[in-house]
C-alpha positions as CSV (number, residue, x, y, z in Angstrom):
1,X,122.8,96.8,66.5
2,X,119.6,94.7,65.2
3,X,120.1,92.2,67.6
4,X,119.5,95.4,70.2
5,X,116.2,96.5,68.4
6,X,114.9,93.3,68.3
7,X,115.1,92.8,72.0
8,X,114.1,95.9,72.8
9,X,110.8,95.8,70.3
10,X,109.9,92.7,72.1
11,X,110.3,94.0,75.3
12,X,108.1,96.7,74.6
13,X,105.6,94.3,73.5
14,X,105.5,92.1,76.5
15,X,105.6,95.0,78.6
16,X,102.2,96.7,76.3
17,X,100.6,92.7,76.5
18,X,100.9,92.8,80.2
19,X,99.9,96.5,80.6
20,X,96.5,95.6,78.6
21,X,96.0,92.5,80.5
22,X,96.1,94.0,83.7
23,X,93.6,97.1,82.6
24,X,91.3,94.6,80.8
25,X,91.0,92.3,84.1
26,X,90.5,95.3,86.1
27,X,87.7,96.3,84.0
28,X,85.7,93.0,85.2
29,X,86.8,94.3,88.8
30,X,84.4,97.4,88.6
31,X,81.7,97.5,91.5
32,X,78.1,98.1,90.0
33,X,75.6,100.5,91.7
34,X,73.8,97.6,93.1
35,X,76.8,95.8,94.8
36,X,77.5,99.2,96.3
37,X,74.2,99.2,98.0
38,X,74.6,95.9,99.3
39,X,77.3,96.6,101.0
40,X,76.1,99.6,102.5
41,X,72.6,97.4,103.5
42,X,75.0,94.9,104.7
43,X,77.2,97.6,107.0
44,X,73.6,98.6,108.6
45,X,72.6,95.1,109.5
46,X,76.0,94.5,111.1
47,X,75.7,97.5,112.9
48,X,72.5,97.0,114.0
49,X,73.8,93.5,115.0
50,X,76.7,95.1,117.1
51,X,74.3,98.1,119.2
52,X,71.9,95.0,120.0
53,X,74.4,93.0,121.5
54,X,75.7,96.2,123.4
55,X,72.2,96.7,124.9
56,X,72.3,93.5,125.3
57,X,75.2,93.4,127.4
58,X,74.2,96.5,129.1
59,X,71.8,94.7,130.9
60,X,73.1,92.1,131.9
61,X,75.9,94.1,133.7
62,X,73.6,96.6,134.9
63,X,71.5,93.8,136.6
64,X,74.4,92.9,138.2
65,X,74.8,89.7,136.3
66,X,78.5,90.2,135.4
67,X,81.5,92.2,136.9
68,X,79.1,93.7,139.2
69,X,81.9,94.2,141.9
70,X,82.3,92.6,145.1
71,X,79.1,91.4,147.0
């Protein structure tokens, strides 16, 4: 019956070790207010990026440059 208490105590323990581990790592995880706005600055600029090459694109087919149709 000991030998069943004992194993179950440290069971409990590895389980509790692992349980803080995981929460105190997590912790280092946490995004700050200023990584939060540069991913938001960075979402902008890749958008901008994307509607540039659109308009870009745009022109090009509506010049007749590419895929314009048969001639």
């Amino acid at each position: 019956m000991t030998t069943m208490w004992v194993v179950l105590g440290v069971a409990v323990l590895v389980a509790g070790a692992a349980l803080g581990w995981v929460a105190w790592r997590d912790r280092a995880r946490i995004q700050s207010g200023e990584d939060r706005a540069a991913g938001r600055a960075a979402l902008v600029d890749q958008q901008r990026h994307e509607a540039a090459r659109h308009a870009a694109q745009g022109e090009v087919i509506g010049r007749g440059g590419y895929n314009s149709g048969p001639s």
